[in-house]
C-alpha positions in Angstrom: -122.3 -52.6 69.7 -121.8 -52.2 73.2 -120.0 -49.0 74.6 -118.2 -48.4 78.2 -121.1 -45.5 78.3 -124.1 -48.4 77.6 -122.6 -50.3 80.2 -123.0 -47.7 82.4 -126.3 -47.4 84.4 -126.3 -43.4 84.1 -126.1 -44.1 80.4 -128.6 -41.4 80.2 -126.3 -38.8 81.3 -122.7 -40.1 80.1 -123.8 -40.7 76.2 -122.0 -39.3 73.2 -124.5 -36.5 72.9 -125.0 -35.3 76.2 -121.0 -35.0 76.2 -120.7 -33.3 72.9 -123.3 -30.8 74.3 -121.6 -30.3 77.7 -118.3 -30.0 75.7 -119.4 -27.1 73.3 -121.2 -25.5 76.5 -117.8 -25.7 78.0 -116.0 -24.2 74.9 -118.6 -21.6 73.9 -118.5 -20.3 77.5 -114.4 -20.3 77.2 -114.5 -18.1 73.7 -117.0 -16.0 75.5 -115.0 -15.5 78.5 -111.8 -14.8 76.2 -113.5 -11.9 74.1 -114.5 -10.4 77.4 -110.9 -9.4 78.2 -110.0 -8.8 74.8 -108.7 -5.2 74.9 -109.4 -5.2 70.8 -113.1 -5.5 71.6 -115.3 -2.6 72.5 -116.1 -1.7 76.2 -119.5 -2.2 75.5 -120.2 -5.2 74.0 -117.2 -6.5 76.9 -119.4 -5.5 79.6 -122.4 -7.0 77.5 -120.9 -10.1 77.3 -119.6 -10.2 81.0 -123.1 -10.2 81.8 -123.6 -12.5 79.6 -126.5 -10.6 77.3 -124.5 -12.1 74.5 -124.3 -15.9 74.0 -123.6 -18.9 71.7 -126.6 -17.6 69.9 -125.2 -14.6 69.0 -122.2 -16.3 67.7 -124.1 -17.4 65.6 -124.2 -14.4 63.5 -120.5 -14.4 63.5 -119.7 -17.7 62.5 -122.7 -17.7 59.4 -122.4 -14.1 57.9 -120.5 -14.2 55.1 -117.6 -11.4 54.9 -119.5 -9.4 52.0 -122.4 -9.7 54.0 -125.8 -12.0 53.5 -129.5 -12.0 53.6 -131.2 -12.6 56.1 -132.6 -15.7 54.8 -129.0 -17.1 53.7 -127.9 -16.2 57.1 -130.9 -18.2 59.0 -130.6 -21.0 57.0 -126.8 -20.9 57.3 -126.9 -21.0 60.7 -129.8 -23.3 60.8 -132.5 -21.5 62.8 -135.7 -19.5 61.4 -135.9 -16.2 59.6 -137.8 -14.8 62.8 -135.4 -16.1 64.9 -132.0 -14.9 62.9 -134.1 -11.6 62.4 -134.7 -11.4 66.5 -130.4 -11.7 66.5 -129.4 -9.6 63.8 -131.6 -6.8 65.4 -129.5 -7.2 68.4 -126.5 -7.1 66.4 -127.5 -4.5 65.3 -128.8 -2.3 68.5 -124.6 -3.3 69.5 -123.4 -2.0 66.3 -122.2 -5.7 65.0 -124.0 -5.4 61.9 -126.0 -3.2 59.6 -128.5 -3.7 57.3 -128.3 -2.5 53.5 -130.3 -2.3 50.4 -129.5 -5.3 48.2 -127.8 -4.1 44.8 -129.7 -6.6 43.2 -132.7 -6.5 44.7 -134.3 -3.2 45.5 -136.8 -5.1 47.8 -134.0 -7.2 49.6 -131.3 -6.0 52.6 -127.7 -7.2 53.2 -126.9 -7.9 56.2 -123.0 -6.5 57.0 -120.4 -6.3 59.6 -119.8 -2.9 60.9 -116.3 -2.0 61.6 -116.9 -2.9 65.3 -118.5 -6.1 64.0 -114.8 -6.8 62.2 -113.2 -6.1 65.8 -115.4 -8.5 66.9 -115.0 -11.1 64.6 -111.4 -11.0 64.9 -111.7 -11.4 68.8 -113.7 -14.1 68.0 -110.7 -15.4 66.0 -108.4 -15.1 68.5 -110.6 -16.5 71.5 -111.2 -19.5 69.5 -107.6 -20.2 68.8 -106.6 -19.9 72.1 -109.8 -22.3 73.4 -108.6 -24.5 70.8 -105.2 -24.5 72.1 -106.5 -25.2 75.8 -108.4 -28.2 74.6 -104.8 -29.6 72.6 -103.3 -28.8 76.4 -105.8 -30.4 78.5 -106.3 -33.8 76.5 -102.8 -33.6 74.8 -102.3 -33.1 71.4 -102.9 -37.3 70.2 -106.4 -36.8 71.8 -107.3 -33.3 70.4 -106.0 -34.3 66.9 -108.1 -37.5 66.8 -111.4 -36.2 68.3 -111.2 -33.1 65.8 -110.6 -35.3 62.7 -113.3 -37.5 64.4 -115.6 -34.6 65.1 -114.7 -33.4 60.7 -115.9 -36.8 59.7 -119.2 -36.6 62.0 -120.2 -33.6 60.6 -119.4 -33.4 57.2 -122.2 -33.6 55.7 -124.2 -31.6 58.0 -121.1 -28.5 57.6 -121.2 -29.3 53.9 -125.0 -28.5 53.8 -124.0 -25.3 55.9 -121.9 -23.9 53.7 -123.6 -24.6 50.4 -126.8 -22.9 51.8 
């Protein structure tokens, strides 16, 4: 099935990826930017953000860890990276006060990975930044457009997010 983008003789830059990627980029950067000049979120991790120390990778922790907190492993997988990898973040998170680590009540050898109170004020500025990103998209493409490529974007993914949040 030919496209308008196969068409095109830059298909290799105007493709269905590469715009999903440039598009997340954009919105990432947007949330990012939003919980900068949230006056919920700490000076801090404001000012670390600004200069942008914290990225989409450190989101990650926020949109994976569960609310009554995960291990490490659940987390990494979650998210979709390596235990090294999520390990590398969460002691981040954790140098910022996001997230502690505590012994597992189930296992004595095990740690659960947990919002801190500054790690809820966080999450809910990432809440709200989203929202309002979300609402710029619905303003910029008009609500038809939005509505269609996020019920597109649901069907795309399902089974990948339905992976995600069995894991």
């Amino acid at each position: 099935m030919e496209t308008q983008y196969s068409r095109h003789q830059d298909w290799r830059q105007i493709h269905l990826g590469r715009l999903l990627g440039e598009a997340m980029r954009r919105f990432d950067k947007r949330v990012l930017g939003l919980m900068c000049n949230d006056p919920e979120v700490p000076l801090a991790l404001s000012n670390l953000a600004a200069r942008e120390q914290i990225s989409a990778a450190h989101i990650h922790i926020t949109r994976h860890l569960a609310m009554e907190g995960s291990r490490l492993t659940e987390l990494a997988q979650s998210a979709g990276v390596t235990k090294q990898g999520m390990g590398e973040l969460v002691n981040q998170c954790m140098a910022w006060g996001l997230v502690q680590r505590d012994s597992d009540p189930r296992d004595s050898r095990a740690k659960i990975i947990r919002f801190t109170p500054t790690g809820i004020s966080w999450l809910k500025a990432f809440e709200r930044a989203v929202r309002v990103a979300e609402q710029e998209f619905y303003g910029e493409v008009g609500r038809e457009v939005a509505t269609v490529t996020e019920l597109a974007l649901e069907v795309y993914t399902q089974e990948q997010l339905k992976q995600n949040t069995i894991a």
